[in-house]
C-alpha positions in Angstrom: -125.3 -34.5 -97.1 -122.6 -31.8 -97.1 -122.2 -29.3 -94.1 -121.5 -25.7 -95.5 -119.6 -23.8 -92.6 -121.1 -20.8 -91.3 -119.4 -18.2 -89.2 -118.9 -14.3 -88.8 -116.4 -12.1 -91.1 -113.1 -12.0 -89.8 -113.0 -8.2 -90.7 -116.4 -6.8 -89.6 -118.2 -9.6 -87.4 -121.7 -10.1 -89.4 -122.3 -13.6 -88.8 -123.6 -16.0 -91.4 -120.4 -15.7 -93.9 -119.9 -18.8 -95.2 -116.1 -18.1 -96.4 -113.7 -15.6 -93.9 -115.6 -12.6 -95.6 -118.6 -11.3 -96.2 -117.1 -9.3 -99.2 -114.4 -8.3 -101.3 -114.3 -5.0 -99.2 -113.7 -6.7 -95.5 -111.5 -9.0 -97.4 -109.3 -6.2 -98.8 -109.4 -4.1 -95.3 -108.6 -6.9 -93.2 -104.9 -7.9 -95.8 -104.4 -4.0 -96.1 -103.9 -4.2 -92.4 -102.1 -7.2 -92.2 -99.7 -5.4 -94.6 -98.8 -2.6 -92.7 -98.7 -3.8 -89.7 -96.5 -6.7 -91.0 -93.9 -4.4 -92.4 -92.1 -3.6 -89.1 -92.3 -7.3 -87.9 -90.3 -8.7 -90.7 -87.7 -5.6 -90.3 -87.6 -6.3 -86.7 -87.9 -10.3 -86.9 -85.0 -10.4 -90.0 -82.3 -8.4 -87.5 -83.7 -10.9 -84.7 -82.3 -13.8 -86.7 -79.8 -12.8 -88.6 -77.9 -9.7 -86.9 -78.0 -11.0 -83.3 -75.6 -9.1 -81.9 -77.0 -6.3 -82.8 -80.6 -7.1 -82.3 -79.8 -7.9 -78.9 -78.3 -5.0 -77.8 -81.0 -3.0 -79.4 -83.6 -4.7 -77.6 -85.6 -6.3 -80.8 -87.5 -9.4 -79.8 -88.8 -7.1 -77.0 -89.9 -4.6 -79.4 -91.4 -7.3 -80.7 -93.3 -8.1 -78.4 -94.4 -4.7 -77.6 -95.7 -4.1 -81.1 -98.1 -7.5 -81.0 -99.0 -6.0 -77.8 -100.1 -2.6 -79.2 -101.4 -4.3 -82.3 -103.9 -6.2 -79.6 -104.9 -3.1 -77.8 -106.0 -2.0 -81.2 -107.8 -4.6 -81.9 -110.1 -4.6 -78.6 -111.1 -1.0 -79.2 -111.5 -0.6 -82.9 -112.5 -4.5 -83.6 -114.3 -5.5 -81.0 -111.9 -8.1 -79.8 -112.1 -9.8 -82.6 -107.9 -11.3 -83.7 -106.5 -9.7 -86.5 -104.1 -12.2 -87.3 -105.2 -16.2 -89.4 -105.2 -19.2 -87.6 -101.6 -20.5 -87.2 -103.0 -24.0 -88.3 -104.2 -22.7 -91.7 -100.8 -21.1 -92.5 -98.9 -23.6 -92.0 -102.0 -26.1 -93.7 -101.0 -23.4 -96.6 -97.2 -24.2 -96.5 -96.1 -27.6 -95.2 -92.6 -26.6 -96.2 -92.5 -24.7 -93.4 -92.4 -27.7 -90.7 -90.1 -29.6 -93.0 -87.2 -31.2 -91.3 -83.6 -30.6 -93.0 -81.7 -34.3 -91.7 -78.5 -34.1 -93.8 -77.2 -31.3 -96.6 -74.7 -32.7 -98.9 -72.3 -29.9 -99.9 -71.1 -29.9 -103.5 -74.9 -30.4 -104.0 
């Protein structure tokens, strides 16, 4: 006997979905988001990492910071609470490449 998983739309909260959406619409409003929101984290996040300096004296991971906060504020009055954001777990389910471990790097390779 196989368990089908039921539980509410990540976009728009109906319950009873048995997939993250309960259509193409929610689906498509929900990555649209994502999108632009994601935008000025990866401007922000790329100076973090790789123009230090520079990121520090500009304040960056706080700005950071600020922007997830605002993002969340969002969220509790125009979502009802509910995260905008997947499950870390499934991500990185998505793309085990990501928690690889580098152990030696052979130049001339």
């Amino acid at each position: 006997m196989t368990h089908i998983r039921v539980h509410a739309c990540l976009e728009c909260g109906a319950e009873g979905t048995k997939s993250d959406f309960c259509g193409p619409r929610c689906r498509i409003a929900f990555n649209n988001r994502r999108k632009s929101r994601g935008a000025e984290f990866y401007d922000l996040y790329m100076a973090h990492r790789f123009e230090r300096a520079t990121a520090k004296s500009l304040g960056v991971f706080q700005a950071i910071n600020r922007l997830a906060s605002i993002y969340r504020e969002e969220d509790k009055v125009r979502r009802e609470g509910r995260r905008s954001w997947r499950a870390p777990k499934l991500v990185l389910m998505e793309r085990p490449f990501l928690k690889a471990i580098v152990t030696h790097i052979r130049a001339g390779r």
